[in-house]
N, C-alpha and C positions, 0 to 999 in steps of 0.2 A: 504494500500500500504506500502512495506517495500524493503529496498534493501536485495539481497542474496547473500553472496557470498562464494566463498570454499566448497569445493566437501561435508561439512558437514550440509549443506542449515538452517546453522545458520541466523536468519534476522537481521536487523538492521534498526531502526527509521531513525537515521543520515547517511548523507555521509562520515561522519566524521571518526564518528566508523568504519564504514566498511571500508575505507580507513587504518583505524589504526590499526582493527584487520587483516582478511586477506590479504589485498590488499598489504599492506605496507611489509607482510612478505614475499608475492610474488616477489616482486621489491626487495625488499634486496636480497634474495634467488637465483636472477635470473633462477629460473623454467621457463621453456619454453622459455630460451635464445636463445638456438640451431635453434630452428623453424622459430623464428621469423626473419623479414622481416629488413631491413635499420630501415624504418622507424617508426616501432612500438617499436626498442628499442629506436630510438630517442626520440620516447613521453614518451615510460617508464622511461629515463633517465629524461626528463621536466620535467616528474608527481615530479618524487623524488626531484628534488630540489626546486619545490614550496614550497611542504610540507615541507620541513626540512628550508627552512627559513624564514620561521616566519609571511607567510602573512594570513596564516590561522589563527592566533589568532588575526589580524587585521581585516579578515572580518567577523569573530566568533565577534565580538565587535561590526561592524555595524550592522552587523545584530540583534543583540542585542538592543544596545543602537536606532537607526534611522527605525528599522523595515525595511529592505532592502535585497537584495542580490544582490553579485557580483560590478561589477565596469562599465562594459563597454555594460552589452545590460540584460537585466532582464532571468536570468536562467529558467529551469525548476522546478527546487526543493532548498534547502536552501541548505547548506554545514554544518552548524551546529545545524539547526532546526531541528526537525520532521518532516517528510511529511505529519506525520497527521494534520500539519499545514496547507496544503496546497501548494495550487504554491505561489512562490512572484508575487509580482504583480507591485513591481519597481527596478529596479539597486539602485545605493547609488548615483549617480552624483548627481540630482537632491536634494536630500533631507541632502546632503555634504556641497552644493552652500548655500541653505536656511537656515543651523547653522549658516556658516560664514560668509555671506552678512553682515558686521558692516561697515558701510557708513565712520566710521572714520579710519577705519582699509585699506579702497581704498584710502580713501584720504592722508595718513600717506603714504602710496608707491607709489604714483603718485607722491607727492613732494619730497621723495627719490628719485625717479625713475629720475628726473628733475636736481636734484642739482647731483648724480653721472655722469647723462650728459654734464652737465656743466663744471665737475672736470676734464673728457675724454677729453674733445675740450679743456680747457686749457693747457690742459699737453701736444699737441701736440708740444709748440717751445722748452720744453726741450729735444724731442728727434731730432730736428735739429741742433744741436749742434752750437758753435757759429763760430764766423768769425777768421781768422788766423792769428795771434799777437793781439788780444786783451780780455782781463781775462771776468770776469763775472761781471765788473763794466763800460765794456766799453772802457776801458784807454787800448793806446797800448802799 
């Protein structure tokens, strides 16, 4: 299995490539602007601004690093893998939680979490401002 894209049925292992080679020259290009629909340039316009910032080398990295793809529901195929890899067989939530689960790293933000509420509720009587003829000590 390979992806094909452009009328020259060059293949491609990655999604990557093939996005980087024809795909992305397509979308720059805007070929087949004229024809198209609202809404299929709105996705052409989505496509290009994923790609140009930067999250592709974020999930190029989980994928990598966690054996994973994508973020929010397990894709078809990888983005920066081979297919001769196969399909993924988990999103990165799950295997994201399981790095960073450090017991003391919950408990470090719960007791932030705690004492910035506290600083909240006390700070309310300085925005009640005070009573009329008497300073910040009380005296009128």
């Amino acid at each position: 299995m390979s992806f094909v894209a452009g009328s020259d049925g060059k293949t491609y292992d990655t999604f990557l490539d093939c996005y980087k080679g024809p795909i992305s020259t397509q979308l720059n290009s805007g070929s087949g602007g004229s024809t198209d629909s609202e809404d299929v340039k709105k996705a052409k316009e989505a496509a290009k601004e994923i790609f140009e910032s930067g999250l592709t080398e974020v999930l190029e990295s989980l994928e990598t690093s966690l054996d994973c793809a994508s973020i929010c529901k397990t894709p078809l195929f990888y983005l920066s893998r081979s297919v001769k890899d196969g399909p993924p067989t988990q999103d990165c939530i799950v295997p994201i939680m399981e790095k960073f689960n450090q017991p003391l790293i919950c408990i470090i933000a719960f007791i932030t979490g705690l004492i910035l509420l506290g600083a909240g509720v006390a700070s309310i009587p300085l925005c009640t401002g005070f009573k009329d003829g008497e300073d910040m000590m009380g005296e009128p």
